[in-house]
C-alpha positions as CSV (number, residue, x, y, z in Angstrom):
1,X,-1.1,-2.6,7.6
2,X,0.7,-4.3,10.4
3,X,2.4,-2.2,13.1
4,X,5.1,-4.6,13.1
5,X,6.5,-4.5,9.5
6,X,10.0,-3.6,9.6
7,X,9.7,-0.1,8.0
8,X,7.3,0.9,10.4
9,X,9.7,-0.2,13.4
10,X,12.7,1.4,11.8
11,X,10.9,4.1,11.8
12,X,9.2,3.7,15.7
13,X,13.4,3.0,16.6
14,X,14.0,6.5,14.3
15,X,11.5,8.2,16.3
16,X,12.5,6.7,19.7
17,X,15.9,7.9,19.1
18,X,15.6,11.1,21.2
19,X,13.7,9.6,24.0
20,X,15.8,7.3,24.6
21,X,18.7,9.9,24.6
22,X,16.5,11.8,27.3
23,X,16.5,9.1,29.5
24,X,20.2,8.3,29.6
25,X,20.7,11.6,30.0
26,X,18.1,11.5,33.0
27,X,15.8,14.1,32.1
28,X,13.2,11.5,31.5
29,X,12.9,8.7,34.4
30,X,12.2,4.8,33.3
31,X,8.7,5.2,33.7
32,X,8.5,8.5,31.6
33,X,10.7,7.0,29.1
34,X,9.0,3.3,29.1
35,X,5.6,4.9,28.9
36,X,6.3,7.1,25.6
37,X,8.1,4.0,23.7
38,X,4.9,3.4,22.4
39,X,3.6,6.1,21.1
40,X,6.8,6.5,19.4
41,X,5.8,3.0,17.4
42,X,1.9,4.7,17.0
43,X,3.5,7.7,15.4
44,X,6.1,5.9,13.1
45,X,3.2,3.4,12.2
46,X,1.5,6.7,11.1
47,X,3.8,8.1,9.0
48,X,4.4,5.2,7.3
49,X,1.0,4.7,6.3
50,X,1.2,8.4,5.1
51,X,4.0,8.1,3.0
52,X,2.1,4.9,1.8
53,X,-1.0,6.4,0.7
54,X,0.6,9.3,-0.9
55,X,3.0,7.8,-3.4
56,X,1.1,4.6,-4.0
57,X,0.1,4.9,-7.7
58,X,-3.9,4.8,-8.1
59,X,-5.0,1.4,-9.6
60,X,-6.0,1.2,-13.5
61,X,-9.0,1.8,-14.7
62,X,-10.1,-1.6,-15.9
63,X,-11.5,-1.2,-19.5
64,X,-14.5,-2.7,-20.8
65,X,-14.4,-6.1,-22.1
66,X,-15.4,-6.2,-26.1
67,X,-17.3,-8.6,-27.9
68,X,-15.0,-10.5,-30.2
69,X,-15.6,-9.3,-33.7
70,X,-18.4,-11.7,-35.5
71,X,-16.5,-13.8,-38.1
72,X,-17.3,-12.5,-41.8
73,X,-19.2,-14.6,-43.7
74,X,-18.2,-16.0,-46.9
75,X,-20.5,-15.0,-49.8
76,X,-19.6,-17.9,-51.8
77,X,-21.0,-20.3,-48.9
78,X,-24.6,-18.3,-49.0
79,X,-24.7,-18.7,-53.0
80,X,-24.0,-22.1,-52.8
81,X,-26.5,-22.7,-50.2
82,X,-29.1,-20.5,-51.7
83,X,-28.5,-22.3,-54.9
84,X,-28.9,-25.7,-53.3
C-alpha cells in the first residue's frame, strides 16, 4: 500500500493537526515541528493499513472443480449395435 493514497494523507493531515497547532502556538520550533511531520504520515499510513486488514472480508474458498456428469447412454443405441 502506497503512503501516498489519499486516505492515508487525510489521515497523516488528521494526525498533523495538533502539531501544527503547537507550532503556531510556538511551543514547538520549525525544526521540532518540521521534523515530526513525518512521522505523523508513518502513523496515519499505519492506521490505515490497520483498519484495512481488519474489515477486509477474507477471500472465498475456491471450491473444487467437478467433472461434468458423463452423458447417459442410450440403450436403444447398444441393442442396435449389439444386434448389428
Amino acid at each position: 500500500m502506497s503512503p501516498f493514497r489519499w486516505d492515508v494523507l487525510l489521515v497523516g493531515f488528521v494526525l498533523a493537526l495538533p502539531v501544527l497547532a503547537l507550532g503556531m502556538r510556538g511551543d514547538f520550533t520549525t525544526e521540532e515541528m518540521v521534523s515530526r511531520l513525518p512521522w505523523c504520515l508513518l502513523a496515519g499510513w499505519g492506521a490505515v493499513a490497520l483498519v484495512r486488514a481488519v474489515f477486509t472480508p477474507p477471500k472465498p474458498v475456491p471450491q473444487p472443480k467437478r467433472r461434468p456428469a458423463a452423458r447417459p447412454v442410450d440403450v436403444d443405441e447398444d441393442e442396435e449395435r449389439d444386434a448389428a
